[in-house]
C-alpha positions in Angstrom: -25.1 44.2 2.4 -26.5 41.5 4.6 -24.8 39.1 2.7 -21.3 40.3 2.9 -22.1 40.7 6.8 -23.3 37.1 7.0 -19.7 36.0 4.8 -17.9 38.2 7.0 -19.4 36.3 10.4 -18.7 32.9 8.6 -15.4 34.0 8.1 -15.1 34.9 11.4 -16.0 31.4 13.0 -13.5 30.0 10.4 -10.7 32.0 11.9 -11.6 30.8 14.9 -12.5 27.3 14.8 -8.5 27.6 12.6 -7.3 28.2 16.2 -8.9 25.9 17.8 -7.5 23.4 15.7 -3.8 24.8 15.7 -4.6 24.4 19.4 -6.1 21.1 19.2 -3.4 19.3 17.1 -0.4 20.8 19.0 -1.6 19.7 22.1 -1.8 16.1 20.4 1.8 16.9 19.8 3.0 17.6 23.2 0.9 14.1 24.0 3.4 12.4 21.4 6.4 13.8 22.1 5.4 12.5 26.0 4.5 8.9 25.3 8.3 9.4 23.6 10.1 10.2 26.8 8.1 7.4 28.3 8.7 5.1 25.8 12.5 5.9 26.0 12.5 5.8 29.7 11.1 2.6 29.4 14.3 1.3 26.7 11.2 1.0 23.7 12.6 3.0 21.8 12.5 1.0 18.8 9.1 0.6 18.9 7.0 3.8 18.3 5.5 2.8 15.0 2.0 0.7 16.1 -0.2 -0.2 13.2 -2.6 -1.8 14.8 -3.3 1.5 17.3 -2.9 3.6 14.2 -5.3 1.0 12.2 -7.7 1.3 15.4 -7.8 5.2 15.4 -8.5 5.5 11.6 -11.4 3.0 11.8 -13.1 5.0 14.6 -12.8 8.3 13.2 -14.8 7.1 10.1 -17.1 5.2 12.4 -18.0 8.8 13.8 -17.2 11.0 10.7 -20.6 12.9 10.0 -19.9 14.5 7.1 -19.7 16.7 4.6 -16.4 15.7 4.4 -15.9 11.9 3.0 -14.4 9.0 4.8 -11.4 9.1 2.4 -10.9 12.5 3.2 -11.4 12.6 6.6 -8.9 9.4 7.2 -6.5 10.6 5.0 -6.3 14.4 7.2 -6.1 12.1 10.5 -3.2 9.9 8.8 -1.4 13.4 8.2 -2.0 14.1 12.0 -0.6 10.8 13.1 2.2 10.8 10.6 3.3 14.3 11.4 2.6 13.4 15.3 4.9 10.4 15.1 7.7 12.3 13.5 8.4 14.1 16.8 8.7 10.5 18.4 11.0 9.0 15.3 11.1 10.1 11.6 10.3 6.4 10.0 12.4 5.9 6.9 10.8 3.6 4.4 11.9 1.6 1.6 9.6 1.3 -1.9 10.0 -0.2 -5.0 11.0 2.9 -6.8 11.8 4.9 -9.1 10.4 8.1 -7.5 6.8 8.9 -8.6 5.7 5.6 -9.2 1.8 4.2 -7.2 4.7 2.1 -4.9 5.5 5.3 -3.8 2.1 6.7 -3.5 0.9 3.9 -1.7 3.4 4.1 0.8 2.9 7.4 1.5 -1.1 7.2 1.5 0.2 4.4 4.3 2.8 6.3 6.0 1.5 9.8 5.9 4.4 12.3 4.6 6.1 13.3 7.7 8.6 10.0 7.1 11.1 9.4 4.4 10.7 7.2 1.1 13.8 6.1 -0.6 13.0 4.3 -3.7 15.1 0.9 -4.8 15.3 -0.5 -8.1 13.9 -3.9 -7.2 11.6 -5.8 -5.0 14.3 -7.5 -3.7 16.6 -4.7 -2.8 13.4 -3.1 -0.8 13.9 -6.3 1.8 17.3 -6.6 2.1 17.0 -3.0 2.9 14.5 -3.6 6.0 16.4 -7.0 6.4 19.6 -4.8 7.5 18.2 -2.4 9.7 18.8 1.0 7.2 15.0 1.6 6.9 12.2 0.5 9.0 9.5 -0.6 6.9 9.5 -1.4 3.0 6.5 -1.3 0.8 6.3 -3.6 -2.3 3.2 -4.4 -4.8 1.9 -7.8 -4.1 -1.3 -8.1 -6.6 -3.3 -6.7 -8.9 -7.1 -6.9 -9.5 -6.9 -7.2 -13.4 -3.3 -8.6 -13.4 -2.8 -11.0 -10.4 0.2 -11.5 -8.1 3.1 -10.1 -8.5 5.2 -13.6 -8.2 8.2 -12.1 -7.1 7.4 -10.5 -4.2 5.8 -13.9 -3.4 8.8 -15.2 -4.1 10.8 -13.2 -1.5 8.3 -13.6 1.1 9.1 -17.1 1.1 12.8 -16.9 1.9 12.4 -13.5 3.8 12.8 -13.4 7.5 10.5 -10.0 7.4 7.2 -10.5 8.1 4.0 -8.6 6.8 2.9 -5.7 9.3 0.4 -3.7 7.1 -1.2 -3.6 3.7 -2.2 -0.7 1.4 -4.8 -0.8 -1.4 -4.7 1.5 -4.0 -7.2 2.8 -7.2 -5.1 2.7 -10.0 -5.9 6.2 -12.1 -3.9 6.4 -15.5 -3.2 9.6 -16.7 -2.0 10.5 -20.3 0.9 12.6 -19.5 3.3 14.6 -21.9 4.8 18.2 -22.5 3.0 18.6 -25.6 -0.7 20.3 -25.1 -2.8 18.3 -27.5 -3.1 14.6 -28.8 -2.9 15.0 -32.2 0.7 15.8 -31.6 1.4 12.5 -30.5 3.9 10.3 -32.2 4.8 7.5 -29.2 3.2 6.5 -25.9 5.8 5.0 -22.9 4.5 3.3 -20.1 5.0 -0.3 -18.3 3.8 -3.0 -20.5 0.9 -3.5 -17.8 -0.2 0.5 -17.9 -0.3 -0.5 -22.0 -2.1 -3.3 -21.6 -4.7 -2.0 -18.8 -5.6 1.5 -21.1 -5.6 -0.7 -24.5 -9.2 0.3 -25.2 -8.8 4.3 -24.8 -5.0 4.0 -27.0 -7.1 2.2 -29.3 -9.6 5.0 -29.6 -8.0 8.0 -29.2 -4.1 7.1 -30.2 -4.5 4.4 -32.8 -2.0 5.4 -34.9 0.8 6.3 -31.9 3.7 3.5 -31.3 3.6 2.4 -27.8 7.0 1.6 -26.3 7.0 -0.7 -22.7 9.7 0.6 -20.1 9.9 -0.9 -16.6 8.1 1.7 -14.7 5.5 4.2 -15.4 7.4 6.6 -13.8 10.6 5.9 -16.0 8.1 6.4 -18.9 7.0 10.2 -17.2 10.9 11.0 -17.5 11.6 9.8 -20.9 8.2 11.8 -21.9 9.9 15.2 -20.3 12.7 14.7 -22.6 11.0 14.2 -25.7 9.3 16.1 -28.2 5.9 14.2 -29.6 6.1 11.8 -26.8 3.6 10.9 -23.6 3.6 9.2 -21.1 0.9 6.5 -19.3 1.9 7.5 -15.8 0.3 8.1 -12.1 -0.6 12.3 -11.3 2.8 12.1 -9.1 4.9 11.3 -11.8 2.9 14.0 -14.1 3.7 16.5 -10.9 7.0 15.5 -11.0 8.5 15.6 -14.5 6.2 18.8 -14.9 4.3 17.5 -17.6 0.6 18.5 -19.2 -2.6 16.1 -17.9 -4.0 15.4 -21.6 -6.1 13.2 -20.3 -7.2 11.7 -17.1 -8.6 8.0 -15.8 -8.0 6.6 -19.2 -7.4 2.9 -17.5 -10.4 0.6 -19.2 -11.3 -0.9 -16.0 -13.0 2.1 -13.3 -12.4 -0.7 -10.4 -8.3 -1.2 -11.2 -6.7 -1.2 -7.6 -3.5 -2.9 -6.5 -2.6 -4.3 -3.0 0.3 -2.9 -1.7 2.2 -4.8 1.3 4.2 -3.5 4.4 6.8 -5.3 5.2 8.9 -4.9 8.2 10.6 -6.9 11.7 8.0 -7.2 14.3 4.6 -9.0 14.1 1.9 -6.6 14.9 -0.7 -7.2 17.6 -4.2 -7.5 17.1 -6.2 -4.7 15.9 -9.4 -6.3 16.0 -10.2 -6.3 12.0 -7.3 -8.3 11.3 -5.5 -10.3 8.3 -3.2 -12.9 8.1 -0.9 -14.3 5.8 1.0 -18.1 5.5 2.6 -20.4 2.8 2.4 -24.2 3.6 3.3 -26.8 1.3 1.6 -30.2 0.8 3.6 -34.0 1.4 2.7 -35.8 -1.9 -0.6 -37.8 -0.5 -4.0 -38.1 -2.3 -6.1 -35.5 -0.8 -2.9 -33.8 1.2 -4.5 -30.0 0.3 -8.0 -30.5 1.0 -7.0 -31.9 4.0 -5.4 -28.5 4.7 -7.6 -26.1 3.5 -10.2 -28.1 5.7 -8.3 -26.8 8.4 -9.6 -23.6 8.3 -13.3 -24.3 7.1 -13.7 -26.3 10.4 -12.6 -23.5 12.8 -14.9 -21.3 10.5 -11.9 -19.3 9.1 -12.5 -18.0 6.0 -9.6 -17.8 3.2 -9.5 -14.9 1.0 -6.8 -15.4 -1.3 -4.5 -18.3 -2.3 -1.8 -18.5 -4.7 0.5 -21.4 -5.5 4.4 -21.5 -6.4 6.7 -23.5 -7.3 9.3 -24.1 -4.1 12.5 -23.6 -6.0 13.7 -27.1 -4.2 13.0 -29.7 -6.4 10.9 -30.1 -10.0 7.2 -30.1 -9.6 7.0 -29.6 -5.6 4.8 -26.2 -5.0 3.8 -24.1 -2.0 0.8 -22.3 -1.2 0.3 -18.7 -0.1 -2.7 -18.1 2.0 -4.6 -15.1 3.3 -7.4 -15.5 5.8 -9.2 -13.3 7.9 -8.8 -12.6 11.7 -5.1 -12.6 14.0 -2.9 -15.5 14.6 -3.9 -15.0 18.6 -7.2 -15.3 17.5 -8.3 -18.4 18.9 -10.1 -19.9 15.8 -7.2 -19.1 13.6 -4.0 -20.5 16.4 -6.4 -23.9 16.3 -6.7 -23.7 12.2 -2.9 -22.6 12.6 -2.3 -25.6 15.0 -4.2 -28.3 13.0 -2.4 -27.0 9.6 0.9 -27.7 11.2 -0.5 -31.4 12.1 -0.9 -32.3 8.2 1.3 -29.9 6.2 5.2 -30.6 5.4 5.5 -26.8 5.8 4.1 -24.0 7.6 5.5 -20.3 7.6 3.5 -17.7 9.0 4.0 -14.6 6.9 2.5 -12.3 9.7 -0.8 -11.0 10.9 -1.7 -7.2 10.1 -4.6 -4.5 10.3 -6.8 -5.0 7.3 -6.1 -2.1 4.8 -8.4 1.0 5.7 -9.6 2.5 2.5 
C-alpha cells in the first residue's frame, strides 16, 4: 500500500512538473515569434536562422546538464525546442542528398531539428544549385568519411560553388540488416551501396557467406528494392528500415564500432563567430620549390592548427592541384585573418570556403 501511495505522489509531481514545461516551452514560443516581428520590423527577415547562437545554446546546456539524462539526449530535446521554436519565425526548407531515408537525411535533421522541411535530390550537385537559386535555404551533403575518406565530389563543388559552409554535422554510422523476411537463413541476396558492403564485410562474411551482395547507389534505394522482394535484405540506416516497413534482423553489423561521417551545411551567408569555431579554404600552390611548406607554415606561425587537408586536381590544366584545408578557430579571429593574410602573400589561390560552429555531438 505504501508503495502505490509513493507511485501515485511521483506521478503526481510528474503531471506537474508536465505543466510546468508546457508552460515553459510556450513561453519560449511567444519569445520567438517576438524576436520575429522585430526582426521583420527591422527588414531581417531573411535572417532568422543563426547557427552560431543555436551552436552557443547547445554547448551551454551540456556544459550545465547534470544528468541522468545524457548529453546526446539532452542536446538533441533542446535542438527539438529550437527547431520547433524557429518554425514560428520561418519554416527552413532544406536540401539533402537524397533519396529519402538515407544518413544525409538523418543528419540533416539531427542538424535541423524536424520542424523544417527536407527535400531529397538525386545528386550532390543538384543539392547546390538548389541553395545556389534561392528554392531552399540550406543543403546538406556528405563530405568524409572516417574509414572511407572524402567524398571528392562535394570537394569538387565546393571549389566552383559560390555557397559557402555555415555548419557541419557528424554522424555514427549504425548498419542495420534489414528485410521483410524474419530470419537469416532465408536469405538469398543482400543490397546496399558498395561502401555499406564494403564497411560490414566481416559480419556478411560470418553470418551471410553464401548470400550474393548486389551494390545500388544508396542504402536507402537498397531498403526499397528489399520491400519488394522475397529472400532479399537490405544494409540500410533504422530510417530506411522505418520507412520501407521492414524487419531489424540484425543491428550495428558495421565492422568498425567508431564509423562516423561528416556531414556539411552549406548555405549563402558566412556565419559569425560562435566562439568554438572551424574553418574551411582551398589554395593552390605557384610551381616553386618549397611553394606548400611555405604555406602551411603560415598557419604553424600564427599557432593555427590544421585539422584536415586534402588535395585535388584543379580541373584547369594537367598536373596543377589545389588544396582543401580545415583549421580551427573563425576567420575574424585574429590569429587565423593574419594566417589568412600571410597565405594570400605566397599562394596563387586563396578561397575561403566559410567559417562555421564546430559540430556539437
Amino acid at each position: 500500500m505504501a508503495d502505490d501511495k509513493t507511485l501515485k505522489q511521483l506521478r503526481a509531481e510528474i503531471d506537474e512538473l508536465d505543466k510546468q514545461l508546457l508552460d515553459l516551452i510556450s513561453s519560449r514560443a511567444r519569445l520567438a515569434k517576438a524576436v520575429a516581428e522585430v526582426k521583420n520590423s527591422q527588414e531581417e527577415s531573411g535572417n532568422f536562422y543563426r547557427p552560431e547562437r543555436e551552436a552557443q545554446i547547445l554547448r551551454k546546456i551540456i556544459e550545465q546538464n547534470k544528468g541522468p539524462l545524457s548529453e546526446e539526449e539532452m542536446a538533441r530535446l533542446f535542438r527539438e525546442i529550437m527547431s520547433a521554436c524557429l518554425a514560428l519565425e520561418q519554416v527552413l526548407d532544406i536540401a539533402y542528398l537524397g533519396p529519402e531515408g538515407t544518413f544525409t537525411q538523418t543528419a540533416a535533421l539531427k542538424h535541423f531539428g524536424h520542424s523544417v522541411n527536407t527535400t531529397a535530390f538525386g545528386s550532390i550537385d543538384q543539392v547546390f544549385r538548389e541553395v545556389e537559386s534561392g528554392a531552399s535555404h540550406y543543403g546538406v551533403v556528405p563530405v568524409e568519411n572516417s574509414i572511407e575518406g572524402v567524398v571528392n565530389h562535394t570537394l569538387d563543388m565546393l571549389n566552383h560553388s559560390s555557397l559557402t559552409i555555415c555548419g557541419e554535422v557528424e554522424l555514427r554510422i549504425h548498419h542495420h540488416l534489414l528485410s521483410k523476411e524474419e530470419t537469416l537463413d532465408k536469405l538469398k541476396k543482400v543490397y546496399s551501396h558498395q561502401q555499406s558492403l564494403a564497411q560490414c564485410r566481416a559480419w556478411l562474411d560470418t553470418h551471410l557467406i553464401k548470400a550474393e551482395r548486389i551494390a545500388l547507389t544508396s542504402n536507402a534505394e537498397a531498403a526499397r528494392v528489399a520491400s519488394s522482394e522475397d529472400y532479399a535484405a537490405a544494409i540500410a540506416s533504422e530510417a530506411a528500415g522505418e520507412l520501407y516497413q521492414l524487419n531489424n534482423l540484425a543491428s550495428n553489423i558495421e565492422d568498425e564500432p567508431d564509423n562516423t561521417t561528416r556531414f556539411l551545411v552549406i548555405g549563402k551567408d558566412m556565419c559569425p563567430p560562435c566562439g568554438n569555431d572551424k574553418t574551411s579554404l582551398i589554395f593552390s600552390a605557384p610551381n616553386k620549390p618549397g611553394a606548400l611548406h611555405r604555406m602551411l607554415s603560415c598557419f604553424a606561425e600564427n599557432n593555427v592548427s590544421m585539422t584536415r587537408i586534402e588535395s585535388r586536381p584543379s580541373r584547369r590544366e594537367m598536373w596543377d592541384y589545389v588544396f582543401f584545408v580545415d583549421i580551427e578557430g573563425h576567420a575574424e579571429d585574429d590569429a587565423v585573418k593574419k594566417a589568412l593574410e600571410d597565405l594570400e602573400d605566397c599562394a596563387a589561390m586563396v578561397k575561403l570556403l566559410g567559417s562555421y560552429p564546430r559540430a556539437v555531438l
